[in-house]
N, C-alpha and C positions, 0 to 999 in steps of 0.2 A: 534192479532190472531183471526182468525173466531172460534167463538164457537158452530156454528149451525150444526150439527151431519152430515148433507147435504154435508157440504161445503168443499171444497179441503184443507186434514191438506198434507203439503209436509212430506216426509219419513228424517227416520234418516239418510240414505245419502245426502238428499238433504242439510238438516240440515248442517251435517259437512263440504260438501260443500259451505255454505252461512259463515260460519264461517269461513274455508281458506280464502275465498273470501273477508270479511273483515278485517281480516288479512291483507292481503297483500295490502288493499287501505287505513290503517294506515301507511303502511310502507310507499306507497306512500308518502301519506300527508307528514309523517315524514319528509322524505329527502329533499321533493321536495320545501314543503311547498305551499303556495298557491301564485296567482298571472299571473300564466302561464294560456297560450290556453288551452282549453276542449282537443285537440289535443295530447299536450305533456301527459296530465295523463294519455287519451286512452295509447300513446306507452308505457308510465310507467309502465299502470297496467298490459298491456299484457306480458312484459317484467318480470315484477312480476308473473305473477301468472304462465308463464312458468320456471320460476327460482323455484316456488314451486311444480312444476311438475301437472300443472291444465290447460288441454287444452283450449282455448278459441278464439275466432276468431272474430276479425273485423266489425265492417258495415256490416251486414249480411242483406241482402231483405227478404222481407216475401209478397207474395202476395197477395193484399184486393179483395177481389171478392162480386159482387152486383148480386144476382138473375141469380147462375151461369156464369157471364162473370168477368174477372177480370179488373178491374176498377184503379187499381195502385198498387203503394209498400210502404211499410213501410220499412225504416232504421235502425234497430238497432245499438246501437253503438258497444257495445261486447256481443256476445253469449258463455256463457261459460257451457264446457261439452256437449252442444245442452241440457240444463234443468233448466240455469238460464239465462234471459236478465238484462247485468249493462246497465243502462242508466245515461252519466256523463252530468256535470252539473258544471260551475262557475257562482254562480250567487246567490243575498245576501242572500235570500229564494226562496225554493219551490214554486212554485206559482199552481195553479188549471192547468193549461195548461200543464207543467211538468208532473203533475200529470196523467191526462187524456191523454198525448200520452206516456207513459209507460203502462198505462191500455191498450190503442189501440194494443202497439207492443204486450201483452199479446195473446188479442183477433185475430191479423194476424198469429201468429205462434202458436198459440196452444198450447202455455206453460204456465203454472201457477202462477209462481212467476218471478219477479223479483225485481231490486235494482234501487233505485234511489240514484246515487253519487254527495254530493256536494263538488269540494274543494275551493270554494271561501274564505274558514275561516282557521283561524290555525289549524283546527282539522277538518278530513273531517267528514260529515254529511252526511247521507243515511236515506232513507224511505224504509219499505218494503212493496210490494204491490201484492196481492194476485188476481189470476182470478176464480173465484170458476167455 
């Protein structure tokens, strides 16, 4: 968590929301366990977190813009509530790259936080990562 007085703390919704939210990507991992396409957990967890009554939505674009003109999109994998990006992940670690285009999707859509989901492991594994 940022300590710097400056820096973006998320609200206690947001909060409660981030804890739904990993909630429901243990339930995943649970059932599903690992091994499957990045694909199948997306439908899982969207399946999931509408089963917990948390709206969330799909591959969402965000458009990158260069000195006024826009220059491409950025993918998100799921946007959930429109206040957190998940960005799923099989894969044995994290790596800098993961890392740095979850920062990006931050930086195109204007939102603060989001998750980075791995289930390559028996138990799924998340990063959180803050846009101040």
């Amino acid at each position: 968590m940022n300590t710097n007085e400056h820096e973006y703390e998320p609200t206690p919704e947001l909060e409660r929301l981030v804890e739904r939210v990993i909630g429901a990507v243990y339930e995943v991992s649970n059932v599903l366990g690992c091994g499957f396409l990045e694909k199948v957990y997306e439908r899982a967890l969207i399946r999931e977190l509408a089963l917990r009554g948390v709206s969330a939505k799909l591959h969402v674009s965000f458009p990158v813009s260069y000195k006024g003109a826009r220059v491409g999109y950025y993918i998100a994998d799921i946007v959930v509530e429109n206040s957190l990006i998940l960005e799923l992940k099989c894969v044995d670690a994290f790596s800098n790259t993961d890392i740095a285009q979850s920062i990006n999707y931050l930086r195109a859509s204007g939102l603060h936080l989001a998750l980075l989901i791995n289930f390559q492991k028996p138990k799924a594994e998340w990063k959180r990562l803050i846009r101040s």
